[in-house]
Structures are given as structure tokens and as C-alpha cells.
C-alpha positions in Angstrom: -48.0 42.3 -31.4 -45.6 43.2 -28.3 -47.2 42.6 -25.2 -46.9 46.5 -24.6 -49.2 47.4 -27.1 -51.7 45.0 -26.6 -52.2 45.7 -22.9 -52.5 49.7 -24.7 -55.8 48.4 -26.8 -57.1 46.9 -24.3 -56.8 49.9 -22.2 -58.2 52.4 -24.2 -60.6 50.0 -25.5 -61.8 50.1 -22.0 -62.0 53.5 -21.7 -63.6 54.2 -24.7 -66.4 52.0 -23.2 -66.2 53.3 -20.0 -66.9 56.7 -21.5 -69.4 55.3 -23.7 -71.5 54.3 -20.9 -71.2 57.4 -19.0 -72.7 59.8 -22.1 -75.6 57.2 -22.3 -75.8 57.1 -18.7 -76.4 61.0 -18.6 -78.6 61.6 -21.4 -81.1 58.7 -19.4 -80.6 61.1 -16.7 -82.1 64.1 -18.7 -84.2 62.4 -20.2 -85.9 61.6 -16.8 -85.7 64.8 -16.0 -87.2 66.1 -19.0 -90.2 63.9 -18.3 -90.5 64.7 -14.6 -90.5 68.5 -15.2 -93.3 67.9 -18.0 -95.5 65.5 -16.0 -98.6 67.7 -14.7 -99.0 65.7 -12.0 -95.5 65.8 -10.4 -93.9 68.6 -8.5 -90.5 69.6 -8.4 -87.6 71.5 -7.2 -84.3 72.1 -9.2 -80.8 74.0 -8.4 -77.6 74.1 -10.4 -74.6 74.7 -8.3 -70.7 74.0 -8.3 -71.1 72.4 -5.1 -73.3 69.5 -5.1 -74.7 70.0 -1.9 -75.5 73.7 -2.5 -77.8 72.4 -5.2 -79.0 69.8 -3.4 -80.5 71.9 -0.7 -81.4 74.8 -3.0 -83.3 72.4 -4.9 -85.1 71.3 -1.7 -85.9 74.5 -0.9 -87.7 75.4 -4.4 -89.9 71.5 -3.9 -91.2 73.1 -0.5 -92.2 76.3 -2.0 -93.8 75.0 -5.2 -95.5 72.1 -2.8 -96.8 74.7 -0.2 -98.2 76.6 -2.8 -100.3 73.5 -4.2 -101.1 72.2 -1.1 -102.5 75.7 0.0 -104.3 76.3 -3.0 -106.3 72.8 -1.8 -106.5 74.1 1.6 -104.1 71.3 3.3 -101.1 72.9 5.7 -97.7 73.6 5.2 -95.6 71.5 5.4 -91.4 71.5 6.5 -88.2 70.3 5.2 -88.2 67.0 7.4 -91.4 66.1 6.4 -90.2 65.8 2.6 -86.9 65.1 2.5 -87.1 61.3 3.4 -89.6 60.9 0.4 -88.4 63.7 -2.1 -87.0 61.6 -5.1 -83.6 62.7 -6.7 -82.1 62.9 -10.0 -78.6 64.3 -9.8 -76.4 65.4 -13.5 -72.6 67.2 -13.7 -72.2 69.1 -16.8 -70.0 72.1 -17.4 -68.5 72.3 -13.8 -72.1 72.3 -11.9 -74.2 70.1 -10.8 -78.0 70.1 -11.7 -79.8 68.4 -8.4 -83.9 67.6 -9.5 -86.0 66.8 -6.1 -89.4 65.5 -7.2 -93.0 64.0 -5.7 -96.1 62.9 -7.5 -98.8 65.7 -6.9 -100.9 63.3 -5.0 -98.0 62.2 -2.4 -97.8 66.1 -2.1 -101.0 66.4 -0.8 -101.9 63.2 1.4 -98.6 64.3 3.6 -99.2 65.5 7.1 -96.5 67.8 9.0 -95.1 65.9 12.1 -95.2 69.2 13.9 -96.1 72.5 14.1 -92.7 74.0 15.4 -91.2 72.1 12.6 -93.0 73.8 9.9 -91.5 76.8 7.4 -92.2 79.2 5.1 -89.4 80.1 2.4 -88.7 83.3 0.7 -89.8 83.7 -3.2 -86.9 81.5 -5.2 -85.0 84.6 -6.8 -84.0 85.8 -3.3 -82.3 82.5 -2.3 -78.9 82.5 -1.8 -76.2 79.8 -0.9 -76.3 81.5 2.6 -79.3 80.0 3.3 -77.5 76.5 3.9 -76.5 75.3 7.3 -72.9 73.6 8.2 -74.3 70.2 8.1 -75.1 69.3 4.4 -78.5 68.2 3.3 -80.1 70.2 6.5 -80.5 74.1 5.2 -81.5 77.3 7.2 -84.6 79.2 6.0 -86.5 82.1 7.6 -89.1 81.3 9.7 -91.4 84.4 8.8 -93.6 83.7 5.5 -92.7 85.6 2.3 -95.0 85.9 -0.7 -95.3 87.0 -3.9 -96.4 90.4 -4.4 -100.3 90.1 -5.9 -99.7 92.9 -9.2 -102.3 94.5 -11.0 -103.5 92.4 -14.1 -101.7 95.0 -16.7 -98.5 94.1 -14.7 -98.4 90.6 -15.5 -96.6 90.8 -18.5 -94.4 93.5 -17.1 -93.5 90.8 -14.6 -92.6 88.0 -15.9 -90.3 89.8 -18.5 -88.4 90.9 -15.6 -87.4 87.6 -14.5 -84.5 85.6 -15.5 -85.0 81.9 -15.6 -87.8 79.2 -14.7 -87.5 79.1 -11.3 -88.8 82.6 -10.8 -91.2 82.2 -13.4 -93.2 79.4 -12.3 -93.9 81.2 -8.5 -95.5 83.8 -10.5 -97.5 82.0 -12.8 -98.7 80.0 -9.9 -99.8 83.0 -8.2 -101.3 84.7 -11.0 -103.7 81.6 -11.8 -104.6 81.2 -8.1 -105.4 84.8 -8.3 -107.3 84.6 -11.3 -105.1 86.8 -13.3 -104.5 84.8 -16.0 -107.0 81.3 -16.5 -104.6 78.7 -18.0 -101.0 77.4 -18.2 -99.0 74.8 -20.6 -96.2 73.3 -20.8 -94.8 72.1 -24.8 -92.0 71.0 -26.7 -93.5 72.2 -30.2 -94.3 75.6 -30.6 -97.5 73.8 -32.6 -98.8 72.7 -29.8 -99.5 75.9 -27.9 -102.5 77.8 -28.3 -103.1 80.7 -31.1 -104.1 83.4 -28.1 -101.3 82.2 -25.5 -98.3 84.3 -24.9 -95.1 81.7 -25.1 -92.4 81.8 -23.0 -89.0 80.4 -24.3 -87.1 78.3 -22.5 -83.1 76.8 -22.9 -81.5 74.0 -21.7 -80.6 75.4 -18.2 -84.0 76.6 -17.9 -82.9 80.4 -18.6 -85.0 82.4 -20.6 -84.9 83.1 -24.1 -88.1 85.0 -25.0 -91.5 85.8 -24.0 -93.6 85.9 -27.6 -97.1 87.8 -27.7 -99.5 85.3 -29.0 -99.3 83.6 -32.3 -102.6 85.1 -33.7 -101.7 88.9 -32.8 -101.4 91.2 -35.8 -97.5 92.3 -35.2 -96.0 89.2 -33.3 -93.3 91.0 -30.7 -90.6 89.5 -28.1 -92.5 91.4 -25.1 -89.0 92.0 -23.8 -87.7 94.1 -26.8 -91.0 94.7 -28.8 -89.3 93.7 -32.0 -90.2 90.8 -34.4 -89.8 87.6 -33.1 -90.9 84.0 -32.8 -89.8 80.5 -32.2 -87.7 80.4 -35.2 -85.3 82.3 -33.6 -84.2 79.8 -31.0 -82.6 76.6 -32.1 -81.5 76.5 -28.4 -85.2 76.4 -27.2 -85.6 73.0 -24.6 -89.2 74.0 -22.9 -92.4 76.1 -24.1 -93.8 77.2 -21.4 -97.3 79.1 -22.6 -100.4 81.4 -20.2 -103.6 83.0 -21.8 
């Protein structure tokens, strides 16, 4: 064997490796992810974004909401972005071009955490009306409105009507949260079998980049519809279905 083609092995023997380590490197990384985002008692924040920094401080963002909303509904302040950032955990993917930034805290760090200050605090706009604009030249460090924005409180026949107007978990799961704190619908789950969720629960279908597929009526109702089409549909339908996310 020349010398050449040995030293060719042994290269692509090494990348071949190299590779190797990289796909199981990843899947950990989902797979962390995956358990973070169904853990009750964590709280998260997720962006995907071509620029890694973009989704870094979108994803920051969406934490701070979601963790305002908790720590209000237990009466505690709100907090800002310095007071998290140094403690927010990270789990960072590339896939397809764009980056998939996960910022998480357990739900009882959320709420022992005490602002440092008053003038430091912020309120951020609901998630579907965020915007790269909303980051600031220095990355990591993002501008957001100082005036408080809130979801809209509907009437309780327009709870279904709203969530089949929005687009992907993110949006979603502000409503949801609102609607429970309201008292507008009593429970929430979160599944990977379509067993799992309860007869009278309306399912919401969720894909791998946390888009959404369908919202089902529930499993016991006499003509089972997608509630954004009203025609037939159910689980079976969706080989591409990651999350279950279910409300009665």
C-alpha cells in the first residue's frame, strides 16, 4: 500500500469519526431539549434564527415572559433581563441553516429570584410580535419596550377560535397560560402518545420545530374534527407529530 493511499484511510477514517461524533453529539442535544421542554417544573424560552445571537436573545426574551407570567401568577415581582441571564441555562443546536437557542431555569430558581432593581425591570410584548429589531448592537444585551403588554383576556367561546389562529408553540403557550390563570379552561398537558391524553381534551399537534400541525376536538366527541378545517382528522394523520400538547 503506497504511502499516498494510506495517509487517504486514515484521513477519511478520521472524518468519518469526526462526523460520527458530531450526529451523536446533536441528537444528546435534542434529547435534552426534549426533556427540558417536557419537565413541569422547568421553564423555558426558545428562538430559531440564522444568526445565533438573534436566537439567543429572542430566546431570552420568551424565558422572561413565560417566567413573569409564573412568578405573577404566585404573586412575586417582575423580574429583568440582567437578573436571569447570568443563571439562565443554554442548550444551543444548528440544523438546516438556523440555529435553535433553548434558555432554561428550574420553576423553583424562577421564583426564589429577586430583581436587583426597580429601574432595571421590563415588561415584554406577547411573543408573536417580536421581531429581530428588538436586539441591541451589543450581542447577548437586547432592547425591549418598557411599557407592559398583555394578552388580550377573550371570551370563553373564543378560546378555540384563538388558539387556531396561531402558528407555532411559542404563541400558543402565552395563551394557554393566560386562559388557565383566568379560569377559562382548568387543565393543561403535555404528551408524546396520543394515548396518554385525556378522552375530553382538545389536542394540539405539534412538529419538530414546534410549528403547528393540528388542533383535534376531543377524542370522545361524536364527529372528531381538525378545529382549523372542521374535517376528519386525528393523530394518525401526522407521522411528523414531535409534542402533544392537550387543554380541557
Amino acid at each position: 500500500m503506497s504511502s499516498r493511499l494510506f495517509k487517504t484511510i486514515i484521513i477519511a477514517l478520521v472524518s468519518a469519526a469526526s462526523l460520527s461524533s458530531s450526529v451523536y453529539a446533536q441528537a444528546d442535544i435534542d434529547k435534552k431539549m426534549d426533556e427540558v421542554k417536557l419537565n413541569e417544573n422547568m421553564v423555558f424560552g426558545e428562538d430559531f434564527n440564522e444568526d445565533k445571537d438573534i436566537a439567543y436573545n429572542k430566546a431570552l426574551l420568551d424565558l422572561l415572559n413565560y417566567m413573569n407570567e409564573r412568578r405573577a401568577e404566585k404573586g412575586c415581582g417582575a423580574l429583568g433581563v440582567s437578573d436571569i441571564q447570568p443563571v439562565a441555562q443554554e442548550l444551543k443546536s444548528f440544523s438546516n441553516n438556523r440555529y435553535n437557542v433553548l434558555l432554561y431555569m428550574p420553576l423553583s430558581q424562577v421564583l426564589a429570584l429577586t430583581a436587583r432593581s426597580h429601574s432595571e425591570q421590563m415588561s415584554l410584548p406577547a411573543p408573536s410580535s417580536s421581531s429581530g429589531n428588538a436586539v441591541a448592537g451589543t450581542a447577548h444585551v437586547p432592547a425591549v419596550p418598557s411599557t407592559p403588554t398583555t394578552i388580550p383576556a377573550p371570551m370563553p367561546d373564543d378560546v378555540l377560535e384563538t388558539l387556531c389562529n396561531q402558528d407555532n408553540w411559542t404563541e400558543i403557550k402565552g395563551f394557554l397560560s393566560s386562559f388557565k390563570k383566568r379560569g377559562l379552561i382548568n387543565e393543561t398537558g403535555v404528551s408524546t402518545s396520543a394515548a396518554e391524553v385525556p378522552g375530553d381534551a382538545y389536542t394540539i399537534l405539534i412538529d419538530d420545530m414546534y410549528g403547528i400541525l393540528s388542533i383535534l376536538s376531543p377524542k370522545n366527541s361524536p364527529n372528531r374534527i381538525n378545529c382549523r378545517t372542521n374535517k376528519p382528522d386525528s393523530e394518525t394523520n401526522y407521522s411528523n407529530c414531535k409534542v402533544i400538547v392537550w387543554y380541557r
